[in-house]
C-alpha positions as CSV (number, residue, x, y, z in Angstrom):
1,X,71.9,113.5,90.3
2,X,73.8,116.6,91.3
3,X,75.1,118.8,89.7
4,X,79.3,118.4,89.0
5,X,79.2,122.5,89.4
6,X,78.5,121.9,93.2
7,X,81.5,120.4,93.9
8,X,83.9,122.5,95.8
9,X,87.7,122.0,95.8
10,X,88.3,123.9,98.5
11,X,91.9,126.0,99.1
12,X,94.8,123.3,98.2
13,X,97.0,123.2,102.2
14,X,100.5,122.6,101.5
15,X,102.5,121.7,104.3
16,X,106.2,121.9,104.7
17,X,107.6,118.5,105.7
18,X,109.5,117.9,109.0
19,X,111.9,116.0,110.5
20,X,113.4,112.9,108.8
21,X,111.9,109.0,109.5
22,X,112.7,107.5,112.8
23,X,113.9,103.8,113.2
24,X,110.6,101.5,112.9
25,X,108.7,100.9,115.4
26,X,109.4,97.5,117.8
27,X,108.1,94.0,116.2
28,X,104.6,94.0,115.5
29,X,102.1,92.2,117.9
30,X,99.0,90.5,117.3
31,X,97.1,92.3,114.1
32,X,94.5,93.2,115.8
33,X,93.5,104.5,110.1
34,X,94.0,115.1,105.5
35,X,94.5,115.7,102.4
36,X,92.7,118.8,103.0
37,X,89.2,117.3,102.9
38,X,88.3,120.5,100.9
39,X,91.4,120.4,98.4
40,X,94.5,119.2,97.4
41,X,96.2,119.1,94.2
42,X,96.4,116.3,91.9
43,X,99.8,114.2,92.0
44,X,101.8,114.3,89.4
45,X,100.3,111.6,86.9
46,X,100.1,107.7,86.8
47,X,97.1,106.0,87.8
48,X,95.4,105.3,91.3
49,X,95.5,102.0,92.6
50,X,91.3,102.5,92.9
51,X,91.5,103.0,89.5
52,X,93.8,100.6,88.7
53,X,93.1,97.8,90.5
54,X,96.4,98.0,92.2
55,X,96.1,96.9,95.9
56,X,99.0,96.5,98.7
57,X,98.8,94.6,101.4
58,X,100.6,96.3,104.6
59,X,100.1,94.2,107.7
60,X,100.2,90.7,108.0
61,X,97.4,88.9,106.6
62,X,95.8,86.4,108.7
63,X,96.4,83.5,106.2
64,X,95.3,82.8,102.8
65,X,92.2,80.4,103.8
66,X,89.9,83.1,104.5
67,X,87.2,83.6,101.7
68,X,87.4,86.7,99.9
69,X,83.8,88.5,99.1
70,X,82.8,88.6,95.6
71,X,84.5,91.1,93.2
72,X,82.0,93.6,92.7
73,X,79.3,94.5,95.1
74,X,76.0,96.8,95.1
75,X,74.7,99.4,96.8
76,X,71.0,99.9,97.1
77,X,69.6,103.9,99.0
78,X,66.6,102.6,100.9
79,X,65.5,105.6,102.2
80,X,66.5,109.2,103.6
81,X,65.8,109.1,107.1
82,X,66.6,112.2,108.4
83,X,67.1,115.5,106.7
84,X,68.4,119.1,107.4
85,X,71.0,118.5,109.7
86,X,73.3,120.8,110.7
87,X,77.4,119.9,110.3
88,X,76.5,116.5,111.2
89,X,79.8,114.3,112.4
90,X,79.7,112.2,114.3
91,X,76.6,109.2,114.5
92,X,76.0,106.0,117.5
93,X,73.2,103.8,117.6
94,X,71.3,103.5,120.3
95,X,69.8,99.8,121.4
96,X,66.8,100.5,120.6
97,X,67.5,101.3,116.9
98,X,67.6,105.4,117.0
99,X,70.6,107.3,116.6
100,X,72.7,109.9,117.8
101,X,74.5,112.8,115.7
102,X,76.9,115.1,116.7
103,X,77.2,118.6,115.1
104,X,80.4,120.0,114.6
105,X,79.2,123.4,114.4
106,X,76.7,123.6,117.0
107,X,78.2,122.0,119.6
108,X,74.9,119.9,119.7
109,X,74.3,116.0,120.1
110,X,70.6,115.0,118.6
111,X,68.9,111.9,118.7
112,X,66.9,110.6,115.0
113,X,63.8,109.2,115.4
114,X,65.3,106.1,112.5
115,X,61.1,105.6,112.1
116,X,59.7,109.1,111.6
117,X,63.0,111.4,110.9
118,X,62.0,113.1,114.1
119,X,65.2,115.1,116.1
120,X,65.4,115.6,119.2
121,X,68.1,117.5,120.6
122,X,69.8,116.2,123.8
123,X,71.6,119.1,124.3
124,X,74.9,121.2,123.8
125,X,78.4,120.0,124.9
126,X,80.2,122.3,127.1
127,X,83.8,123.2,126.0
128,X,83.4,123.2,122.3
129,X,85.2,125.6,120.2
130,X,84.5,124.8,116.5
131,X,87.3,126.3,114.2
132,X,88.3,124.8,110.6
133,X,88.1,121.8,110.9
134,X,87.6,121.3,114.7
135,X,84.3,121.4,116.6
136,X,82.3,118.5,117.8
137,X,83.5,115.8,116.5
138,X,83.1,111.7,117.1
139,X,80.9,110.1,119.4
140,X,80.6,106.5,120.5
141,X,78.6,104.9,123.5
142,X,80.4,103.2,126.8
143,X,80.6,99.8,126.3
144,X,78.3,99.6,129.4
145,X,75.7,101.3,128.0
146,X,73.1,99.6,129.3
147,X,73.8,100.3,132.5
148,X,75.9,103.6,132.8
149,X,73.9,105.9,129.8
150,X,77.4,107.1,129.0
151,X,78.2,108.9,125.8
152,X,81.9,109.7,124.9
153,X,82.4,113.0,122.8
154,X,85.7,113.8,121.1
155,X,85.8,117.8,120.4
156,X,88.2,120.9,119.6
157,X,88.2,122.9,122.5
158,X,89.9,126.4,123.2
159,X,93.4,124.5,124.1
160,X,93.2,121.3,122.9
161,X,91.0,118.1,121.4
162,X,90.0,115.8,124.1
163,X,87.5,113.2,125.3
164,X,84.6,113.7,127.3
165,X,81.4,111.3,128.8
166,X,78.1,112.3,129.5
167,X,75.3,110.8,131.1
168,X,72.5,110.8,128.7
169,X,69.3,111.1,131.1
170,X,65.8,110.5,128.6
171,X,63.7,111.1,131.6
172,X,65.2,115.3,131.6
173,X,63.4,117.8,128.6
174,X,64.9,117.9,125.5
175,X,67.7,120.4,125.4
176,X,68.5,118.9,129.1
177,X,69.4,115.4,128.7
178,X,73.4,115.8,128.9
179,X,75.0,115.6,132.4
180,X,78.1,117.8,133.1
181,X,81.0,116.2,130.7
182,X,83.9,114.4,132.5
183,X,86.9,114.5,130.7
184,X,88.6,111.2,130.3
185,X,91.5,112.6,128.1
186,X,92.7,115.6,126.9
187,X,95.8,116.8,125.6
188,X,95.3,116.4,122.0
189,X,97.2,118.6,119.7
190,X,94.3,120.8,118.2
191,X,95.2,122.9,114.9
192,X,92.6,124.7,112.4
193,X,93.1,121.6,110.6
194,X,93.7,117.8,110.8
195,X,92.2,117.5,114.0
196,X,91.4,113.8,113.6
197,X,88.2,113.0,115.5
198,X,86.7,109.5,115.0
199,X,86.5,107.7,118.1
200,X,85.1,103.9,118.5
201,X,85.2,100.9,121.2
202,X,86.7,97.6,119.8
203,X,85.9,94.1,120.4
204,X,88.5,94.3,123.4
205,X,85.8,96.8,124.9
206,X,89.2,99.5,124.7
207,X,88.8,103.4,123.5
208,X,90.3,103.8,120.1
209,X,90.9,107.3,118.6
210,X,92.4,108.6,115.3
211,X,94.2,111.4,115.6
212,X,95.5,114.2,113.6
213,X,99.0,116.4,113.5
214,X,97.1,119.3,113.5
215,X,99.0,121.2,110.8
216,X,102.4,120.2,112.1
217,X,104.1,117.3,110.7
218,X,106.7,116.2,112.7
219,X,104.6,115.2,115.2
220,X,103.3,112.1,113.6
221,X,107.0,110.5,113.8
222,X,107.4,111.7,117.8
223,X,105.9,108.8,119.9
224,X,105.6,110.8,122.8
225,X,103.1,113.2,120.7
226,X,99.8,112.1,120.9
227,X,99.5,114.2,117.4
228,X,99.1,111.9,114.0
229,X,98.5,108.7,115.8
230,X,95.6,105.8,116.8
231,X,95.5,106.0,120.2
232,X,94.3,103.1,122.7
233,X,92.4,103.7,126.1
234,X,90.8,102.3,128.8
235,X,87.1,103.3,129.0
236,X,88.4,105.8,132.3
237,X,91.2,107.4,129.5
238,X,94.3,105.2,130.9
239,X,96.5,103.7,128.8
240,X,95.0,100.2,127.2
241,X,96.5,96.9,128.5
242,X,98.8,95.6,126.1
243,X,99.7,98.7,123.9
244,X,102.9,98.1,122.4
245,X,104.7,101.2,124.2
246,X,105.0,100.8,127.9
247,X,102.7,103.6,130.2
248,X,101.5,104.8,126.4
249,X,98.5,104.9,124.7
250,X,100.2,105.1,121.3
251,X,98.8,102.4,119.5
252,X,100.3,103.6,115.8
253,X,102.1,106.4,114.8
254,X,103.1,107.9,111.3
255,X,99.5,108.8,110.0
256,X,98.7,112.7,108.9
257,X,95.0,112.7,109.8
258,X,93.1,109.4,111.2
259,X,89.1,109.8,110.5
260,X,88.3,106.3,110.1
261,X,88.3,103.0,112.4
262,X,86.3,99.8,111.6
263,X,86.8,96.5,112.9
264,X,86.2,93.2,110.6
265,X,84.8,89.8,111.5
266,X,87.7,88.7,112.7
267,X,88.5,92.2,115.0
268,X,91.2,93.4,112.9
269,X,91.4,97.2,112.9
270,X,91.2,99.4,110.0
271,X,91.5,103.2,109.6
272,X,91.2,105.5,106.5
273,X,93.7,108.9,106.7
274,X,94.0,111.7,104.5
275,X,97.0,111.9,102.1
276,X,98.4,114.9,101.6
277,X,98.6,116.1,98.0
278,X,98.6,112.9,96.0
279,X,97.8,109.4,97.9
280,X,94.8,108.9,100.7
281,X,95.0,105.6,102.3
282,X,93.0,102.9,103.7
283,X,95.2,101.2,106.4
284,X,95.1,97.7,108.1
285,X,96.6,98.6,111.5
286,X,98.8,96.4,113.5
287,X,100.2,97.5,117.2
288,X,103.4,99.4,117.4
289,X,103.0,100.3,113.4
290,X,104.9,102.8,111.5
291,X,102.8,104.3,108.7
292,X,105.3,106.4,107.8
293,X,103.9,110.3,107.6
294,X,105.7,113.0,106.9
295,X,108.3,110.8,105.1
296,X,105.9,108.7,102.7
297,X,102.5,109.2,101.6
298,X,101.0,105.9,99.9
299,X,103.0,103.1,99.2
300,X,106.8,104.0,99.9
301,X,110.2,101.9,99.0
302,X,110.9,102.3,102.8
303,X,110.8,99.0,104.4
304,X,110.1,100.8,108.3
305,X,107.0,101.7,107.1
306,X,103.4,99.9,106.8
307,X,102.2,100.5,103.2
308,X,98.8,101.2,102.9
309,X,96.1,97.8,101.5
310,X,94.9,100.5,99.3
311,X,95.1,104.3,97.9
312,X,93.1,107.1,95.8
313,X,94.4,110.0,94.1
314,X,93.2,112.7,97.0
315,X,90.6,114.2,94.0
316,X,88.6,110.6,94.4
317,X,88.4,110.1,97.8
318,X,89.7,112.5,100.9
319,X,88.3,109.6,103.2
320,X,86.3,109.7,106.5
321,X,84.5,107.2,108.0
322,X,84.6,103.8,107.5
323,X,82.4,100.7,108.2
324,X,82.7,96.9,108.1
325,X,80.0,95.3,106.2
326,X,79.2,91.6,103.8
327,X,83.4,91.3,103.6
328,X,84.2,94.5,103.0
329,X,85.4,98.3,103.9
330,X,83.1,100.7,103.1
331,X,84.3,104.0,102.8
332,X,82.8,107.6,102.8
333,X,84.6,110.2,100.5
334,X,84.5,113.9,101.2
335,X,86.1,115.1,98.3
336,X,85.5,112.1,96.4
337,X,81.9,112.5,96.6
338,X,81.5,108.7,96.3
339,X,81.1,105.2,98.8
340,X,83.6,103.0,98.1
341,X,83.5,99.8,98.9
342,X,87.1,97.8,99.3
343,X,86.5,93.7,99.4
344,X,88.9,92.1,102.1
345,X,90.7,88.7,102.0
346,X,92.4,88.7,105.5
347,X,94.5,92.0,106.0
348,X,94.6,92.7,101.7
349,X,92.4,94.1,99.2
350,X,90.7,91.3,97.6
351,X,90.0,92.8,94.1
352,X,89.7,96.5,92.6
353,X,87.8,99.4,94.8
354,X,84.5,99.9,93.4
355,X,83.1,103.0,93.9
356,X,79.0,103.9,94.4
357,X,76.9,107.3,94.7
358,X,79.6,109.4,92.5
359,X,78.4,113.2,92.7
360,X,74.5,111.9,94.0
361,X,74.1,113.1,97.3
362,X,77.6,115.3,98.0
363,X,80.0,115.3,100.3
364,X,80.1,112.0,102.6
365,X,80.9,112.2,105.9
366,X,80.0,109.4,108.2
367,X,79.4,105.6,107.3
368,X,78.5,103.4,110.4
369,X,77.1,99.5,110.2
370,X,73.9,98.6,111.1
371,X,74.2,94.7,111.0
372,X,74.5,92.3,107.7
373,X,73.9,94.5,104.4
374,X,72.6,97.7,106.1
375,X,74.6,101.0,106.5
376,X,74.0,104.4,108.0
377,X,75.5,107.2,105.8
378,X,75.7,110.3,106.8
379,X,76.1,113.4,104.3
380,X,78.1,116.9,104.7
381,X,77.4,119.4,102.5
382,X,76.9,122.0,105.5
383,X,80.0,121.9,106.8
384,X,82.0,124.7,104.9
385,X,83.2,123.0,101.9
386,X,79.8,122.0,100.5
387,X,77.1,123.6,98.6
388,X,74.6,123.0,100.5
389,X,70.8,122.4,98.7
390,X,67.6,121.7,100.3
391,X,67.4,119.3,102.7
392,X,70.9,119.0,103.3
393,X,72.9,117.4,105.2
394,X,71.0,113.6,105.6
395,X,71.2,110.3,107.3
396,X,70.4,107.9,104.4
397,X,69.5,104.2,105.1
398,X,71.7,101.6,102.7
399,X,71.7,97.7,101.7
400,X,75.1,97.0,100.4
401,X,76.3,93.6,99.1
């Protein structure tokens, strides 16, 4: 168990808020997510709802015949598999099992041997200007993998965050293995924080990316900002088919810092964000939605914004990656230090968050799914805010029920 002395609180960023709320968004379509990660203060009393059990449902749930999981689950560490990683992100797995990590810092993508803990590094992206909280951030693989080799890369350059592919060629040496990036978006407010980051393909085979305000807050209401939103793209960085703003890839606006997207069984898209001073959220996203940063953070009385299916005092969670696995969210805290697991019943939290790994193994960064009860979780001790000890930062193999 670590020690509760290594935990770092980091330098509390209070931002002025901007602008006042916009009309809401148009109707909502089919239903298809910082506080500083380091810091932030705590709010000014009342409970959480992760520690009271109290849960809100923001989108439309898909109907009440769905079967919830059971209340409590369990979390079970099966292994480290990989260990002394530098500022480790972003993670993909590859077909054949292995997995690729992205390093903020470096600039580096590696590929984990998920057998021996072996790296090897592919090589460095070009372009990468790691600042705060920007760098190298999340990675996915094309949809056509198979075929193409592509890997996306969503990074802080000098001007901007944007989007690149790569070919990844295994036949070049290690250090080699990257092709010249092609960017397939860029334009991405970029700030020294809440540069968002997470990028993932949906069922619908479309580009989704969280993104953050960088700092500035009335960006998140402008729908013509790309700046505090989830964005929607074509695999080529066009707007996606259907978005609910014409010639836009705005796909939801009103969030401070995205740096979480999961899908569930039924391909319904949720996103964790980063509250400010008081409430981080766990969001069940619907096309077109308003959820309602600068003007609310958590729950709000304001009926133009999408209230969040669940919320943690910022000390308990500062969330980032999220994964859909046995009925629920499971969701990696920075500040928090912890896994929490949120149990779904359609679009609503099904019964209290339950939290797992308090204090054991740091900051966490990444969670990804690996199919039934197993999960990829990623560590991030290295990154600035941590105190790093040996062996830090670590991929960790889980079985979660």
């Amino acid at each position: 168990m670590r020690s509760s002395s290594r935990r770092v609180e980091g330098t509390k960023i209070v931002q002025r808020r901007v602008g006042t709320a916009v009309l809401a968004a148009a109707a909502l379509l089919l239903t298809a997510g910082c506080s500083s990660d380091g810091g932030g203060g705590s709010p000014p009393g009342g409970p959480s709802s992760a520690a009271s059990g109290g849960t809100t449902s923001g989108a439309p749930s898909s109907g009440t015949a769905e079967e919830a999981p059971p209340a409590k689950g369990s979390v079970k560490v099966v292994r480290t598999v990989a260990e002394g990683l530098d500022s480790p992100w972003g993670l993909a797995p590859l077909p054949d099992g292995d997995l690729l990590v992205s390093s903020r810092d470096e600039g580096t993508i590696l590929r984990v041997d998920v057998e021996t803990g072996r790296k090897t590094e592919l090589g460095e992206v070009p372009g990468v200007s790691p600042e705060g909280e920007g760098g190298l951030l999340g990675i996915a693989l094309s949809p056509d993998y198979a075929s193409d080799h592509m890997v996306y890369a969503y990074f802080t350059s000098a001007s901007d965050n944007r989007i690149v592919r790569m070919l990844y060629d295994t036949d070049k040496p290690s250090g080699e293995q990257l092709g010249a990036p092609d960017t397939v978006f860029k334009g991405i407010p970029k700030g020294f924080i809440h540069n968002g980051g997470r990028i993932a393909f949906g069922p619908d085979g479309m580009l989704h990316v969280g993104t953050g305000e960088s700092g500035n807050t009335g960006l998140s209401q402008d729908k013509d900002s790309l700046g505090g939103k989830i964005l929607r793209l074509t695999p080529e960085g066009e707007p996606a088919p259907g978005n609910p703003f014409p010639d836009s890839p705005v796909y939801s606006f009103g969030h401070r810092n995205v740096q979480g997207l999961a899908w569930d069984a039924k391909q319904r898209l949720f996103a964790s964000e980063f509250g400010q001073d008081t409430w981080d959220e766990l969001n069940a996203i619907s096309p077109g939605g308003n959820y309602g940063w600068p003007d609310a953070e958590g729950r709000s009385d304001e009926g133009d914004f999408i209230d969040p299916i669940a919320q943690w005092r910022t000390s308990e969670a500062s969330p980032s990656g999220i994964a859909y696995a046995k009925g629920s969210i499971w969701m990696a805290g920075l500040r928090g230090e912890r896994l929490w697991r949120i149990p779904l019943k359609g679009t609503a939290a099904s019964a209290d968050p339950q939290a797992f790994l308090e204090g054991e193994y740091g900051r966490l960064r990444t969670v990804v799914s690996a199919g039934g009860g197993k999960l990829w979780l990623v560590t991030s001790e290295t990154d600035g805010r941590g105190s790093p000890e040996e062996g830090d930062d670590r991929i960790l193999e889980l079985e979660v029920t």
